[in-house]
Structures are given as structure tokens and as C-alpha cells.
C-alpha positions in Angstrom: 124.8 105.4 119.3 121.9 104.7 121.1 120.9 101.7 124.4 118.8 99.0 123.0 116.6 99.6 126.5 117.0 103.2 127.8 118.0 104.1 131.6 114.9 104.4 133.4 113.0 102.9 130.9 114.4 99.4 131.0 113.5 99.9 134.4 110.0 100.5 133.3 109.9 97.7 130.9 111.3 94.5 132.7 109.4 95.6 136.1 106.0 95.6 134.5 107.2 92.1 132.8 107.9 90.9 135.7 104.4 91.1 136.9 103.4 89.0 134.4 102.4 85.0 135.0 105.8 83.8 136.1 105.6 86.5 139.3 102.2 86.2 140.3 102.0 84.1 143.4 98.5 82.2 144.3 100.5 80.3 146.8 99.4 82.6 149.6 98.0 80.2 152.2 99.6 76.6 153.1 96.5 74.7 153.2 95.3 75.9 150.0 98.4 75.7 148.3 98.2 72.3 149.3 95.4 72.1 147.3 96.6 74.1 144.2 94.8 77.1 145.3 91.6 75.7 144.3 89.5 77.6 146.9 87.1 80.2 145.2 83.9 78.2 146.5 85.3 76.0 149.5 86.0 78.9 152.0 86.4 76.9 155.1 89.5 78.0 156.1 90.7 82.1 156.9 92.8 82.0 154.2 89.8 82.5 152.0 90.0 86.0 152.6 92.8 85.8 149.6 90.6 84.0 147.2 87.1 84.6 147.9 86.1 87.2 150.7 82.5 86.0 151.1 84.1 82.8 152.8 84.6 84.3 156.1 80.5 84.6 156.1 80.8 80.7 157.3 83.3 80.9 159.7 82.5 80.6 163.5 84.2 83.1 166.5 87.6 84.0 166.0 90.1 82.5 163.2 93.2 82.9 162.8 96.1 82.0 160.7 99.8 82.8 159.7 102.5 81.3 158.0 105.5 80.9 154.9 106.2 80.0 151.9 109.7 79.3 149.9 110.2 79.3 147.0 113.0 78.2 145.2 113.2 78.5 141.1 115.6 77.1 138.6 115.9 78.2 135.1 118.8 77.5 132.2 119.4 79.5 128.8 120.8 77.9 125.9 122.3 80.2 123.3 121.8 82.2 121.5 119.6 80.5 118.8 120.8 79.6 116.2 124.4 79.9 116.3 125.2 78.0 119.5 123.7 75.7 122.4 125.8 77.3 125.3 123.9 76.1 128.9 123.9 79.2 131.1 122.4 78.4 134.3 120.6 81.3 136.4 121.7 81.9 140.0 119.9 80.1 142.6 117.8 81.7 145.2 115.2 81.5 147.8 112.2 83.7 148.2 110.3 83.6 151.4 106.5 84.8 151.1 104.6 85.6 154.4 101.3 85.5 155.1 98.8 86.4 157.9 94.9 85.8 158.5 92.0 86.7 161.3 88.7 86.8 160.8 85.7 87.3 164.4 82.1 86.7 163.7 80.2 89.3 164.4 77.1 87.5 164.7 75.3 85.1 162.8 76.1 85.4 159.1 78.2 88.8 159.5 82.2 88.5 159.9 84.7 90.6 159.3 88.4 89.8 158.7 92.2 91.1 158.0 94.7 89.3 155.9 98.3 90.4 154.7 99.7 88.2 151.7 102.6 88.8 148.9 101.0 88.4 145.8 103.9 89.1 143.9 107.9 88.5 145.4 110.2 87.0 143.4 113.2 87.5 141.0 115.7 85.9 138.4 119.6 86.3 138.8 122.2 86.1 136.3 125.6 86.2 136.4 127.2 89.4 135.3 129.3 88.0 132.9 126.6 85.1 131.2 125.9 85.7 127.3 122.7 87.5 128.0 124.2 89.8 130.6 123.0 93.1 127.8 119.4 92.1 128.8 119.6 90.9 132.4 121.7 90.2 135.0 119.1 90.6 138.2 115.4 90.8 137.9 113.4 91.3 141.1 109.5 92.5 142.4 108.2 92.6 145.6 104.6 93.6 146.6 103.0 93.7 149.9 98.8 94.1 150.8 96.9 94.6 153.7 93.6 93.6 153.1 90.7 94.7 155.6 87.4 92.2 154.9 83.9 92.4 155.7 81.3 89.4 154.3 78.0 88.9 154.8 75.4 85.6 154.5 72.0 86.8 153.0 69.1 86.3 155.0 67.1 84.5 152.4 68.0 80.6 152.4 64.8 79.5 150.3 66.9 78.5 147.4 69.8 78.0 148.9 73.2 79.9 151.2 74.2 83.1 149.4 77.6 84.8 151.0 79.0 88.4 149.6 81.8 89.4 150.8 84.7 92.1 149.6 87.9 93.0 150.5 90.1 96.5 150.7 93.3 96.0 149.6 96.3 98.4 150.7 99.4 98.3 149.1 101.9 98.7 152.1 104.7 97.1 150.6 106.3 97.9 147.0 109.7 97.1 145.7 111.5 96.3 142.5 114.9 96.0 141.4 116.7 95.8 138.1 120.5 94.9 136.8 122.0 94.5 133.1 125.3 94.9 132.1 125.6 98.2 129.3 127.5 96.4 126.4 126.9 99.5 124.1 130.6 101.0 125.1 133.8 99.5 124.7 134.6 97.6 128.1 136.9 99.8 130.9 140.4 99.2 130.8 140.5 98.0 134.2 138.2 95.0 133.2 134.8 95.7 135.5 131.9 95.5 133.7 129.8 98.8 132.8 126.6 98.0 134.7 123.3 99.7 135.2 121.2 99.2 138.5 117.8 100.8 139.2 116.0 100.5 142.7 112.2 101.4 143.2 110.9 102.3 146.5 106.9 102.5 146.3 106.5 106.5 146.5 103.2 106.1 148.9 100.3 103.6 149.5 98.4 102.2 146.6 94.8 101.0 146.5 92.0 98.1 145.6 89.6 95.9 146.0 88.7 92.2 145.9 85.3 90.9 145.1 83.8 88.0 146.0 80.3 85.9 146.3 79.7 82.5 147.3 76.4 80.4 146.9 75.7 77.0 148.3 72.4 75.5 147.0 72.9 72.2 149.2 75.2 71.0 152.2 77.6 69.1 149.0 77.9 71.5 146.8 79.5 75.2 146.2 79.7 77.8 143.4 81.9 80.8 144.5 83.2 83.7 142.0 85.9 86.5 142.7 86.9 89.5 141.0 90.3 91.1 142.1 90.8 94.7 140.6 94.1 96.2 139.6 96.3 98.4 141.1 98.4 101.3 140.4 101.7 100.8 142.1 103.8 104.3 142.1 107.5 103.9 142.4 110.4 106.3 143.3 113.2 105.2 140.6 116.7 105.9 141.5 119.6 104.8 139.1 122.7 103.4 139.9 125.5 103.4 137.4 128.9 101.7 137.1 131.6 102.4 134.8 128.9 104.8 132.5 130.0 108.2 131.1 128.7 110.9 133.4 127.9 113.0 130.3 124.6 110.6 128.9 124.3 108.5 132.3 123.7 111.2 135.3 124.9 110.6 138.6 121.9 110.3 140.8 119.3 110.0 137.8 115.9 109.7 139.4 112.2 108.8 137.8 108.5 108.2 138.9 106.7 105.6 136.8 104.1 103.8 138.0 103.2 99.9 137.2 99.5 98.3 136.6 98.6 94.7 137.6 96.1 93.2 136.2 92.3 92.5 136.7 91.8 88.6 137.6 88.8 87.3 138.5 88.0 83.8 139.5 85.4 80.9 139.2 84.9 77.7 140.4 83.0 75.0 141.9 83.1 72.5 145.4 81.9 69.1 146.0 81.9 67.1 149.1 80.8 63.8 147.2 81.6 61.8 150.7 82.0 63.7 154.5 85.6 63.3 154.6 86.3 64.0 150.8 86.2 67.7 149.4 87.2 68.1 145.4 87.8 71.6 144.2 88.1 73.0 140.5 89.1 76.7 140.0 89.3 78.9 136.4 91.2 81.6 136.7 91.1 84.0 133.9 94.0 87.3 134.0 93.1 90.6 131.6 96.8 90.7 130.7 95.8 92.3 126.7 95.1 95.7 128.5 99.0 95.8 128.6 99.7 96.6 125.0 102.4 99.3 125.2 104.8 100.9 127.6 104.8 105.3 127.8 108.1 106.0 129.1 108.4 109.7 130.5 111.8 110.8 131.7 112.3 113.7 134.2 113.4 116.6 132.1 116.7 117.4 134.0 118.3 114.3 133.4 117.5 113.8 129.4 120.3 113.3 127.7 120.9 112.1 123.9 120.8 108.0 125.1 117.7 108.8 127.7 114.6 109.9 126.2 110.9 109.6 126.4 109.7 106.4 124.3 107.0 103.7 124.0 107.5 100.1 124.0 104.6 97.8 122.7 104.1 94.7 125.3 101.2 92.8 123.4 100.6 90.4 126.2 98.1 88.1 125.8 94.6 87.1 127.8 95.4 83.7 129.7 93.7 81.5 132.3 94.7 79.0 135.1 93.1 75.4 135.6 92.7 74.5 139.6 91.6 71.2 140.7 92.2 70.1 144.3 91.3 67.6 146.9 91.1 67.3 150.5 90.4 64.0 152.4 90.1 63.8 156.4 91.7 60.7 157.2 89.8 58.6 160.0 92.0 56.0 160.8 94.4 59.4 162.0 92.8 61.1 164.3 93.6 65.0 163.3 95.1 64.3 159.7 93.9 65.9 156.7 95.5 65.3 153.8 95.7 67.1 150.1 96.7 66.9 146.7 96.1 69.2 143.8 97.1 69.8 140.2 96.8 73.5 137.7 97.8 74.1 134.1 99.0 77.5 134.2 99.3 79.8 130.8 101.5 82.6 130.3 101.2 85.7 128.9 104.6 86.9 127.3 104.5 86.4 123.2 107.6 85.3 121.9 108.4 88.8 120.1 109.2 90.4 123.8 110.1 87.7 126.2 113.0 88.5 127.2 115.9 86.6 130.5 114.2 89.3 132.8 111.1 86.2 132.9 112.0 83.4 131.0 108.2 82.5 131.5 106.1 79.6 129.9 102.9 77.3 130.1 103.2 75.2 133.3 102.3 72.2 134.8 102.0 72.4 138.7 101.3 69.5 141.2 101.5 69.8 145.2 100.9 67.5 148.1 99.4 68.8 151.6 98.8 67.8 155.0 97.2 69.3 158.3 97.1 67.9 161.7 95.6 69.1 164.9 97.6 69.0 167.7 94.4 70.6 169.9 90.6 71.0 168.4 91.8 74.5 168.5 94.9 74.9 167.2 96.3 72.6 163.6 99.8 72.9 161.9 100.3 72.9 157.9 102.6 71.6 156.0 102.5 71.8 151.6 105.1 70.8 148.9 104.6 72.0 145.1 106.6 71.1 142.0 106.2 73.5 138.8 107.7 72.7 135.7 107.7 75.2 132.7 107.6 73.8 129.0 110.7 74.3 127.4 110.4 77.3 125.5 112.6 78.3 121.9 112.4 81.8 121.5 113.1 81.6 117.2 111.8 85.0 117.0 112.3 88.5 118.8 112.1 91.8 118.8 115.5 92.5 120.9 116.9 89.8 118.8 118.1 87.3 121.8 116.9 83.8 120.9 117.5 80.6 122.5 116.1 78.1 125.0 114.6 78.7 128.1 113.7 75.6 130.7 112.3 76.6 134.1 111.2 74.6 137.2 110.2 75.4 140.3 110.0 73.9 144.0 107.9 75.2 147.0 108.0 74.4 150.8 105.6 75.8 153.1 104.5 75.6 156.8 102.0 77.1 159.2 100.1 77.6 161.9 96.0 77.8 162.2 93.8 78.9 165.3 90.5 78.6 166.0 88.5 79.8 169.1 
């Protein structure tokens, strides 16, 4: 008899997963989000230090910013395919996401900056006892950066403005957490389910970097380009098990396994057609096909015949984002700002291993935004953003669990913005 996902290494698998599109989170900054993170060549605000670090290069004294987001997602599961259309709705939670900015200008053209964001912190929850409770039951990442930023306006202006800028990113924050229920065995005769939980702590700091130029060849108009490298996040495993024979699951079963994000990198355009009117468009492009299989390594001293080492092909797919924002300063409101923005968003997960850990698809996102300014120094933020998923039918799959997926999303955010 052997698990259809092994120990540690359904750890492995469904954490990495849940990196994919679904998890990432641009929504980093409540004015921009307002805008549908359409911000790689505006750069007006701190916030830019997330999407382009050569936009604190046009910022004045000191800037400051901080903030949250919540994020609240919905999905359903009907099932399995093609035997029966069962509605299983997934648990709903709340996921706050804070952020920080500052940025000081040095002197003229030279700035430097810090900014802490979340660009991944979210989960999916089933209950215990739902139809897919074999593959999933809770699902959920959590990573945390520190990013030290220096940028830099070139001295040269004959053709133009051209800003560098790059930041360090430290990985101060890593957690992940996984649930299924092991329907393998015969279940206890007291009734409780035979679950499987694994917790990762991030064994130590993980690095790197963010990218970024910015070139304005009139007052109008803006070009800006970011590259954001990946990182190597580290994990401490530890396994905690539930009704499991001690003889193949062993008590206290730990694991190191590390997790790679990504490269993204970024490129888009700004026009100011009027001086109160600002229109952004963003293409974001994610490297996701250098994730084509999954090496699972298991500490020698707790092998047993069900835990072993293995790999696990993944064959996730290159996709891109589509930004377009909009930001109008509304005169007749002295203070208000206003912003709306819409993205088309694809995934990465091919049918043959998606899977309830991220019932993830091509979506449609739209938000709405406002600022006002209470002072000329100091502003307050406010963004909504509505995501809905294309349903998805998952017909065929390499664990075999097919069905329906529909996923929507809603997100709140507020904050605060200084400027001195």
C-alpha cells in the first residue's frame, strides 16, 4: 500500500503550488491597488519601491507610507466529475496583508528607500470531512520581505529623464502550512479522521533583488521596466500526525526542503493625456516553466516503506498579467483623487496537476480607489477590488480528482501617506 502524496512530500508539493498565480499578491500598496497595480512607469507615489525601484529617484524629502489589505476569497467544488455535481463550499476566511514604505532624498536625483510588503499570504480551507478531504483540507503560505532601496536619476537629460533604481530584498518572514485527511487506512473505530498536518518555519533569512529603470522622454509620458529575481525560501518541516500508525508515520517526523518563486519581470507605459488624468498599462510576464518537476529528499532516519524519496513533474506553464489603470484629481474636490483599474490575469497550473490545494484559473479583476488629503502633507487611501475566476472543469488529472472549481475574490484596503 502506498499514499497517493507521501508525508513530507505532499508538503513539498502543494506549498510550492501554492506559490503559483492564485497566491501571488500585487496588491501591495492601496493607491496602486486602486489602480490595478499598474505602476511600473508612474512612480509617483513610495509604494513604487514594490514595483519599480527607480521611482523613488522623483520623489522629493521624506515619504512615507503604510497600510492593509484584506482579502477575502470564495471558492466551491462540484464533484467529482463525472459521477456527481455535489456543491462543496470552501471555508471562508480573511487574510490581512501589511505593508510599509519610506523613502529621503538624498539630494537631487539620488534617494534611497525601505519598504516591507507580503508578496505572498494566503490559503484555502476545507472542511475535514468534504469529498476532496484525500487531497486537501487546509492550504496556507505566508512570506514576508524587507526590501532596502537605493535609485538614482542620470545626469544626462538631452534625450530625456532616465531613473535606475534596485532593490535588496530580505526574506524575514516565511511560513506554510498543510492539512489532508489520509484516506489510505480504514477509518479509527472511534470515528476521528486520520489526518496529516505539516508546519514550515523558514530555517533562516533568504535573499534577492528587484530591478528596475524608468525613462521619461517628455513631462506626459513614461516607459518603466522591472525585473524581480527569485528566491530560495528554506523551510524547517515538522509533521504532525493524527490517528497514523507509528510504524510508517514517525512521531516527530522532520524535513528541510526549500521552495523557489519565480522570476517576474515587468513592463509598461504612463500617460498624463490631461494634468489631472494619469492612464497606466502594465504586462507582467512570470517564468513559471522553470518549475517542471518536484525532487523530494527525505531525512534518512524517518524513511519508512510509505515515505520515500521521489519526484513529481509540475509542468507549469509561462503566463502574463494585463494592467491598465487610471487616476483622475478631481477639481471640483479639493484633495480627492480618484481611481479605477482593470487586469486579465493568467494562471499557471495545467489541468493534469491542479489540484483543491489552488483551485486557480484565468481571471478577470476590476478595483475602484480614492485618496483625499486631509493636510498637503499628510493623505488617506481607501481601494475596493473584485476578482472573479473562470469556472474551471478539471476532465482530466493526474491524481484523478475531477470536477468544477468557481473562485471569486473581494479586497478592502486602507492607508495612510506622508509627505514632508
Amino acid at each position: 500500500m502506498r499514499l497517493r502524496l507521501l508525508c513530507l512530500g505532499l508538503f513539498l508539493i502543494t506549498s510550492t503550488q501554492a506559490f503559483a498565480g492564485g497566491f501571488a499578491i500585487f496588491e501591495t500598496s492601496v493607491r496602486v491597488s486602486g489602480m490595478m497595480g499598474a505602476y511600473v512607469a508612474d512612480g509617483r507615489d513610495v509604494s513604487t519601491i514594490f514595483f519599480n525601484p527607480a521611482g523613488i529617484a522623483q520623489l522629493s524629502g521624506f515619504q512615507f507610507q503604510t497600510g492593509g489589505v484584506l482579502i477575502a476569497p470564495t471558492s466551491s467544488f462540484r464533484g467529482p466529475y463525472p459521477h456527481s455535481v455535489q456543491e462543496t463550499k470552501m471555508e471562508s476566511q480573511t487574510f490581512p496583508i501589511p505593508f510599509f514604505y519610506a523613502s529621503y532624498q538624498i539630494m537631487d536625483g539620488l534617494s534611497a528607500g525601505l519598504g516591507f510588503y507580503v508578496p505572498f499570504g494566503l490559503g484555502t480551507k476545507w472542511d475535514k470531512n468534504w469529498v476532496g478531504a484525500g487531497y486537501s483540507t487546509e492550504t496556507a503560505v505566508k512570506t514576508g520581505i524587507l526590501a532596502p532601496t537605493i535609485a538614482y536619476t542620470l545626469p544626462f537629460k538631452e534625450y530625456g529623464e532616465i531613473s535606475v533604481g534596485a532593490s535588496f530584498q530580505i526574506g524575514v518572514l516565511a511560513d506554510a502550512t498543510l492539512e489532508k485527511r489520509i484516506t489510505d487506512f480504514s477509518t479509527p473505530t472511534n470515528g476521528d479522521p486520520r489526518m496529516l498536518r505539516l508546519e514550515g518555519k523558514s530555517a533562516g533569512l533568504y535573499y534577492g533583488y528587484n530591478f528596475g529603470i524608468m525613462y521619461k522622454p517628455m513631462d506626459k509620458l513614461a516607459i518603466g521596466f522591472s525585473y524581480r529575481s527569485n528566491l530560495d525560501l528554506k523551510f524547517n518541516g515538522d509533521a504532525i500526525f493524527t490517528n497514523l500508525p507509528e510504524s510508517q508515520f514517525i512521531p516527530g517526523a522532520k524535513g528541510d526542503l526549500t521552495i523557489t518563486t519565480p522570476v517576474n519581470w515587468s513592463l509598461g507605459i504612463s500617460y498624463r493625456p490631461t494634468e489631472d488624468l494619469t492612464l497606466n498599462l502594465d504586462y507582467v510576464a512570470w517564468n513559471w516553466s522553470s518549475y517542471d518537476t518536484l525532487t523530494i529528499d527525505f531525512r534518512t532516519e524517518y524513511e519508512t516503506d510509505l515515505l520515500k524519496d521521489s519526484k513529481s513533474p509540475r509542468n507549469y506553464n509561462d503566463v502574463y498579467q494585463i494592467r491598465f489603470g487610471s487616476e483622475y484629481n478631481v477639481r471640483q474636490v479639493q484633495g480627492l483623487m480618484v481611481r479605477a483599474g482593470v487586469a486579465y490575469d493568467k494562471n499557471p497550473v495545467p489541468d493534469e496537476t491542479l489540484d483543491p490545494t489552488l483551485p486557480d484559473s484565468d481571471r478577470l479583476l476590476g478595483s475602484l480607489g480614492a485618496s483625499y488629503h486631509v493636510t498637503s502633507s499628510v493623505s488617506i487611501d481607501f481601494f475596493y477590488m473584485f476578482i472573479r475566476a473562470d469556472e474551471r472543469l478539471i476532465s482530466t488529472s493526474e491524481n484523478h480528482f475531477r470536477g468544477y472549481y468557481n473562485t471569486y475574490a473581494q479586497l478592502y484596503g486602507a492607508g495612510i501617506s506622508l509627505t514632508f
